[in-house]
N, C-alpha and C positions, 0 to 999 in steps of 0.2 A: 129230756137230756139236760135240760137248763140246770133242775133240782141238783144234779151230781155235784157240781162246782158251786154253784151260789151259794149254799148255805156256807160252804168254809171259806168264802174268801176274808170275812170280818170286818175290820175297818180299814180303809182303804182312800186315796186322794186323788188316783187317777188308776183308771181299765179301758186297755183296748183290746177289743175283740173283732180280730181277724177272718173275715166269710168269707164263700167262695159263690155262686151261683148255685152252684148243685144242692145249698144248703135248705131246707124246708125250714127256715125259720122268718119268724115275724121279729126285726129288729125291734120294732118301735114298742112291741110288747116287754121284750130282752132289756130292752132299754128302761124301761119303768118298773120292771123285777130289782132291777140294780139299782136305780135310786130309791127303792122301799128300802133298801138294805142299808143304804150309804146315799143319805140327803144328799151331803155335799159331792159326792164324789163325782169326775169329770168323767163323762165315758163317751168314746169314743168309736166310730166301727171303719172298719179298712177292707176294702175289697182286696183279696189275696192276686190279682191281677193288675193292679193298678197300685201296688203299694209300693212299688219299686221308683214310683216317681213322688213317694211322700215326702212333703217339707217338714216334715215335724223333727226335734230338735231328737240329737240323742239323749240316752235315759231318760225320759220323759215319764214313764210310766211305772205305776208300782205292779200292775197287774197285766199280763199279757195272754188273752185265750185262742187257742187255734181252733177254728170251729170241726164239728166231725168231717167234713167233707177235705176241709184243708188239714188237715191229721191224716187224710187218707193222702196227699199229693193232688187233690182235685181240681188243680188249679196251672195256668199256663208258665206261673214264674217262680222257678226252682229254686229262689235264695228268698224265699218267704222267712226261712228261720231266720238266716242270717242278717235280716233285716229287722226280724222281731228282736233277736238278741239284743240288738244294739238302743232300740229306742224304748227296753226294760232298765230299770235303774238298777245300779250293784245295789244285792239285797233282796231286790223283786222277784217277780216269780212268774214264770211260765206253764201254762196248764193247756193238755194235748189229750186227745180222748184215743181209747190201745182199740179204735175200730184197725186200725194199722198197728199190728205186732212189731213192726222197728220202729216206734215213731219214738222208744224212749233210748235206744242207737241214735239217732237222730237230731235228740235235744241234747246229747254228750258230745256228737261230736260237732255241734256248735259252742263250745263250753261250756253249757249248762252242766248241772251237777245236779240229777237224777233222785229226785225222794223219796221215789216209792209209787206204786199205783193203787188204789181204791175205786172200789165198784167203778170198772169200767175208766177212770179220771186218773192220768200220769200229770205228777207235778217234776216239776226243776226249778231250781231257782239259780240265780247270777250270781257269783261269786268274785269276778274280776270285771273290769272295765275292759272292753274289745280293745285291742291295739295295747293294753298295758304289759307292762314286765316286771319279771317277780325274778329275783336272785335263788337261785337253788339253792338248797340246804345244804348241801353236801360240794356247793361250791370250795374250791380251796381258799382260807384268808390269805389277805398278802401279806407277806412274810412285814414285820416290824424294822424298820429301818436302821442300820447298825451305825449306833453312834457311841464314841469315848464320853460316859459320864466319870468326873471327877466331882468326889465330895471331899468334905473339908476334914474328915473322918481319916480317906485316905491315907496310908502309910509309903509319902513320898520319897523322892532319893535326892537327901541334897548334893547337887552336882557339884558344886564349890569344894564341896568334902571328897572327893575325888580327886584331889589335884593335890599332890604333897607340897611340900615348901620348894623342894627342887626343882619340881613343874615351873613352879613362877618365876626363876631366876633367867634375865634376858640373857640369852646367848651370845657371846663373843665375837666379835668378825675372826679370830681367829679360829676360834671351832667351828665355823661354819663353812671353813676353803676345802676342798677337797684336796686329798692327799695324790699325789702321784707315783704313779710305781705298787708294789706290794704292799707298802703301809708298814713294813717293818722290817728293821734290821735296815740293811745298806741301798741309798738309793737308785732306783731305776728307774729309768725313765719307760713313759706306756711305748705302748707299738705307735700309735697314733699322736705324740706327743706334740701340744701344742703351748704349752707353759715356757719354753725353752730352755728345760731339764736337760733333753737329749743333748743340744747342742753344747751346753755346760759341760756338762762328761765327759763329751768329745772333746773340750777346749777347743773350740768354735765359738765364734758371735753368734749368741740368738736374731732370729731374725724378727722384725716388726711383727710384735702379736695380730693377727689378721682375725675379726668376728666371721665364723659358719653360720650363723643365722642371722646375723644384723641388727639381733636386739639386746647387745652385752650394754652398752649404752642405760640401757632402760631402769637396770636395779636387777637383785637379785632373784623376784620375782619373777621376771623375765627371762633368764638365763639356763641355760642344760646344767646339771651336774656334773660337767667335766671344763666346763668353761673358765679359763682362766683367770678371768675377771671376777669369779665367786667372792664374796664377801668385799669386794671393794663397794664404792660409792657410786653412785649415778653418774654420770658425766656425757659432759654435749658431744652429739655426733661428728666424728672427725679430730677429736680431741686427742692427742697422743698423750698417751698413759704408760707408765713406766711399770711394769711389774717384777716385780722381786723374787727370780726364779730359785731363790733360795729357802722361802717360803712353801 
């Protein structure tokens, strides 16, 4: 059975070969086959019952053989593969004899990736490191992150050039009081009149301009568009101001 595999493994720096008990082989003979072939090479043998407490490092090995008996499952500990895969190096190669019709089921769904079988010998060999991750092909990219480029190419908009001569001309305190009444033709005073229009009309004394919000004081800023105070000057709180309900 030896002959099936030996002759192609080639050169090689490290093999271990995995028996079982039930196996009728002379290790120590197996083991002097393999170093005719490969001087240097390290070899190694693992009883398939006891491998489950090996120290050996993982990938360790470039060659890993399952003997016929452990091809067949002849042995008491069920993660034999899963224990060989790991202490095979990506690259290496696993080799299982078809006395067991799923044994090449078997070496796939431990990752191996399946070669082919020949007289009687199923190879696979590792492809991936156990525990690694691989990005799928058909994963979606993420999307390129949307950002404003400006080159110097660009055909900008001068915003200065937007603003006629008339824009720039500072406005008035007087174009900026609010009107009271209609705005045209003869005046009226509002509903809500607080200017002392109303009481003018009347011929009545206006009464002391009173602030609704408390912040006529403040500047124009400050102020509602109906406030009396529009277009005048800041002034201290409490300050009486004369306003010119003719205005």
């Amino acid at each position: 059975m030896a002959e099936k595999w030996l002759s192609s493994i080639g050169s090689i720096q490290s093999l271990l070969y995995v028996w079982s008990t039930s196996d009728a082989i002379d290790l120590k003979k197996l083991s002097e086959e393999i170093k005719a072939r490969n001087a240097s090479a390290e070899v190694c043998f693992e009883n398939c019952d006891q491998i489950g407490s090996t120290t050996r490092s993982s990938s360790s090995f470039d060659i890993a053989v399952l003997s016929p008996a452990v091809s067949k499952d002849a042995c008491g500990n069920s993660n034999v593969l899963e224990i060989v895969t790991k202490l095979v190096k990506v690259g290496g190669t696993v080799i299982g004899f078809a006395e067991d019709p799923s044994i090449s089921g078997k070496l796939s769904a431990n990752g191996l990736s399946v070669l082919g079988e020949e007289s009687g010998v199923v190879r696979a060999t590792k492809k991936i490191e156990v525990g690694a991750s691989r990005k799928l092909p058909f994963a979606p990219k993420p999307a390129a992150p949307k950002v404003w480029k400006i080159d110097d190419d660009d055909d900008l908009i001068d915003t200065d050039a937007l603003l006629t001569d008339a824009d720039k001309v500072k406005p008035s305190a007087d174009s900026l009081k609010a009107e009271c009444g209609s705005g045209s033709g003869k005046k009226k005073a509002c509903k809500d009149c607080t200017c002392g229009l109303a009481e003018e009309l009347a011929g009545k004394e206006a009464p002391p301009v009173k602030s609704s919000c408390g912040s006529c004081y403040l500047g124009d800023a400050f102020r509602c568009s109906t406030c009396p105070y529009l277009g005048m000057p800041p002034f201290k709180p409490g300050e009486i101001v004369q306003i010119d309900a003719n205005k």
